[in-house]
N, C-alpha and C positions, 0 to 999 in steps of 0.2 A: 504494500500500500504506500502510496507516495505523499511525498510532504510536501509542506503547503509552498507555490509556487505562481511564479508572472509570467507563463511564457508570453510569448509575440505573439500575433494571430499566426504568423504564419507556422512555426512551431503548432499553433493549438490544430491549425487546418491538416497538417502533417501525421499531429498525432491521432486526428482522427479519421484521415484516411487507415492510415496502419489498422485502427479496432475493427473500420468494416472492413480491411480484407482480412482480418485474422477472423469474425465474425462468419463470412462468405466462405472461407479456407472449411471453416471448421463442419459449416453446412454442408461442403464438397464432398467434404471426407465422408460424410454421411449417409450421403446421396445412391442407396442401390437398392432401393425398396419401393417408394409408391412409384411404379412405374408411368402410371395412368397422371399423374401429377406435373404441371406445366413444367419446362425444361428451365426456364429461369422465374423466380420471385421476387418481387420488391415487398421489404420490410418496412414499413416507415415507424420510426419509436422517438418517444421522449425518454432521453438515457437511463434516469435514476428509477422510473417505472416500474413499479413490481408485476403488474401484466406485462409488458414489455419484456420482463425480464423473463418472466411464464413465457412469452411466444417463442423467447431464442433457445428455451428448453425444449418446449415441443416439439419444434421444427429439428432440432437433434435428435432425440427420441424417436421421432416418426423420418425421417432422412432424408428432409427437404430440402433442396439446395436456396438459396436464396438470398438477396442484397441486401445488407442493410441500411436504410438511409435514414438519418438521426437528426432531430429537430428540439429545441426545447420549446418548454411550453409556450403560446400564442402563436407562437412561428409553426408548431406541427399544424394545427389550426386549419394553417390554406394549404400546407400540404395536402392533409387528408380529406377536405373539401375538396381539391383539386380531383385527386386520384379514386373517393371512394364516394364521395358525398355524404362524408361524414366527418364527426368533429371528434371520435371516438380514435383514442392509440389503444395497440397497436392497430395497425393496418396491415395486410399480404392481400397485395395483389398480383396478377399474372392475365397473360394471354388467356388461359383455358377456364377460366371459371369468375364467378361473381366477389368482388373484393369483399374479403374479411375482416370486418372491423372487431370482434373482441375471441378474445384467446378461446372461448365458447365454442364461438362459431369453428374455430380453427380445426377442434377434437372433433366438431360433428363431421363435418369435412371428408378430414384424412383418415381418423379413425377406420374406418370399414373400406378405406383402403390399402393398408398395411397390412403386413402380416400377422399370424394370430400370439404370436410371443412380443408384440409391441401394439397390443391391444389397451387402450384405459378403459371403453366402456364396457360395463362385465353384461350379466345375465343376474337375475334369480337375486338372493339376498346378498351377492357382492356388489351390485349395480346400487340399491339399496340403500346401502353403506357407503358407498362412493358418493352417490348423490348429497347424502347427507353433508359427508366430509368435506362434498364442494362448496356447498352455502355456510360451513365453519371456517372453512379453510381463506376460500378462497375469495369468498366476500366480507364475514364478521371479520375471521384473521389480520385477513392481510389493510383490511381497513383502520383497524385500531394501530398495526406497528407502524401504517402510511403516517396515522396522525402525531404518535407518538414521538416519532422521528424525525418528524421535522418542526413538531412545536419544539423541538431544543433545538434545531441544527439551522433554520431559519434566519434566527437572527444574528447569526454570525458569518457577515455578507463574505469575506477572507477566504473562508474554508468551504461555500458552496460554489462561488461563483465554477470552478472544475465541474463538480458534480451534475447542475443544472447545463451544463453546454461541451460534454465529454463528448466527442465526434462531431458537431454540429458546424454549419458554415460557417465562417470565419466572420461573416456581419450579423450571425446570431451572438458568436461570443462577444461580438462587440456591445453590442444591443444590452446584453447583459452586463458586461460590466458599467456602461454608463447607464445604465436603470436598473439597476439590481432593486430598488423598494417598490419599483413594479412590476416585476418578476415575481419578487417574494410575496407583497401581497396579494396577488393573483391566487397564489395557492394557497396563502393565508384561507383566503374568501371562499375560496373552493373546499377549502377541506373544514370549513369553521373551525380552525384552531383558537382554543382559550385553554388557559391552566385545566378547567375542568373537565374540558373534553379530552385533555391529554389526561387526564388524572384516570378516568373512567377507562378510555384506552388500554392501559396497563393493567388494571385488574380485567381487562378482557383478555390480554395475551398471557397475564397467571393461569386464568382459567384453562384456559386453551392448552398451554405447556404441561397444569398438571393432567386434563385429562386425556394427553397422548402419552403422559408418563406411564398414568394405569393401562395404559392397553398395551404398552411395551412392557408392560412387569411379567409377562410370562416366557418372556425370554423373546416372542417374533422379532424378524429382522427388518417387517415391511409392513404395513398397512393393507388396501385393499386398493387396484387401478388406478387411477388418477390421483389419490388421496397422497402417495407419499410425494409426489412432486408437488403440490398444490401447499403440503405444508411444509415442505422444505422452503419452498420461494416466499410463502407468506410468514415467515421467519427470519428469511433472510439478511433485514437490516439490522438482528439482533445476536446472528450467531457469525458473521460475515464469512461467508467462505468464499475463496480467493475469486472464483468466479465471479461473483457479485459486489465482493466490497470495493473492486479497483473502481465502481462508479460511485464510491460514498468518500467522504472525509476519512483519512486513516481512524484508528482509535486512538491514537495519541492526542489527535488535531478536537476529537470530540469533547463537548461538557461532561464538566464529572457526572452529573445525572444521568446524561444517557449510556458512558461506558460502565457506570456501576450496573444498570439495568443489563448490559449489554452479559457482563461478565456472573450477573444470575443466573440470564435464560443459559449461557453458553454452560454451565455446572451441569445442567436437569442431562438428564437421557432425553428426553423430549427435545434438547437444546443441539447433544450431542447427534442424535438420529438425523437431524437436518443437514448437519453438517456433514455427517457421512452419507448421505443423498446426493447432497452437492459432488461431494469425492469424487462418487463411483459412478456417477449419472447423468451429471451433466454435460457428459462428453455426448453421451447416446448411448451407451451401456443401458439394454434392456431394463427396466425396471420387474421384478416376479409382479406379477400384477392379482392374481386372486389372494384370498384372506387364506391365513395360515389355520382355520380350523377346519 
């Protein structure tokens, strides 16, 4: 994780060239499965993004090859009006099929195009279960650590301005650094952050953490389909694995309150399991997708 730093735009346009062809590389590498699947993709994300962040797993997972083109917030905006006619990140679009505006749509998609060992939607009481774990996961989850994390990390313009404009055009990071209080409060407004929405936040992510602890207490290694990716990503800005954190503030760079929190969730099994999600899986390493009983 990198420390805090001014490059030039042109440096900042460089360094984000590099992410999307190591992004695009890594989708290549991936690419021998949906055959039925358009030969090239365009991604369109806001960097720090926990969907966003969910689609570049997907699209590994499932062996999509694809571009990615990285926008911060107001600016992905007329991107993806342009390209999908919507205001919804991420975005995949392509030649052979109707533009994808949320990580959703992406599973209904490909799913039942791949093959049956890189299945997330199950059958019977694993589907179920999944479902469930997707409205915990992937909407309460990853909602609360959204808010949690940047009602501390917000207002310290220094150590975001990277994070909100990691690969984006060179007149975005501009953009942002002379209006970073309109940047910020953009999301401010978006996300209603106040102390007590962060407050409540946290005791949603305790919740959460302890109760994937109890269903890890019998020793399983995986959850059920879509569930262990969904809470790996919707943990992500509190257990940081390497995948994900290079688009946040290092830990050192963060408030004591959020790396205290940070260094709870990471203790739990709950905190640990995400972490080894990330390890083993974010490359596109199968996930076991049915439930271990």
């Amino acid at each position: 994780m990198s420390e805090p730093h001014h490059d030039t735009p042109d440096r900042d346009d460089a360094r984000g060239r590099d992410h999307q062809v190591a992004a695009a590389a890594s989708g290549q590498r991936a690419a021998r499965a949906c055959t039925t699947a358009p030969s090239k993709a365009i991604l369109i994300t806001f960097p720090p993004s926990l969907d966003c962040e969910l689609s570049r797993f997907l699209l590994a997972h499932y062996r999509i090859p694809y571009e990615e083109r990285r926008h911060t917030v107001i600016f992905s905006f007329f991107a993806t009006l342009w390209h999908g006619s919507t205001l919804n990140f991420p975005l995949l679009y392509g030649d052979s099929y109707r533009p994808l505006d949320t990580v959703r749509k992406m599973i209904d998609y490909f799913d039942p195009l791949c093959p049956k060992d890189r299945n997330l939607q199950l059958t019977g009481g694993d589907r179920e279960r999944g479902e469930a774990d997707w409205t915990a996961f992937n909407g309460k989850l990853g909602g609360a650590t959204t808010a949690f994390a940047y009602f501390h990390l917000l207002p310290h313009r220094q150590i975001m301005i990277r994070p909100l404009t990691e690969g984006v055009p060179v007149y975005e990071v501009l953009a942002v650094r002379w209006a970073y209080p309109l940047f910020a409060g953009f999301l401010r407004r978006a996300l209603h952050l106040s102390a007590s929405v962060a407050e409540e936040a946290l005791g949603q992510i305790r919740t959460a953490v302890q109760n994937v602890d109890a269903r890890l207490a019998d020793g399983r290694q995986y959850l059920v389909g879509v569930s262990d990716m969904a809470f790996a990503n919707a943990l992500a800005p509190l257990v940081l694995p390497d995948e994900y954190a290079s688009l946040l503030p290092s830990f050192a760079e963060m408030p004591p309150a959020l790396r205290s929190v940070i260094e709870e969730i990471q203790s739990h099994p709950a905190g640990q399991f995400a972490f080894r999600i990330y390890r083993d899986h974010r490359g596109g390493v199968p996930l076991r997708a049915r439930s271990p009983s």
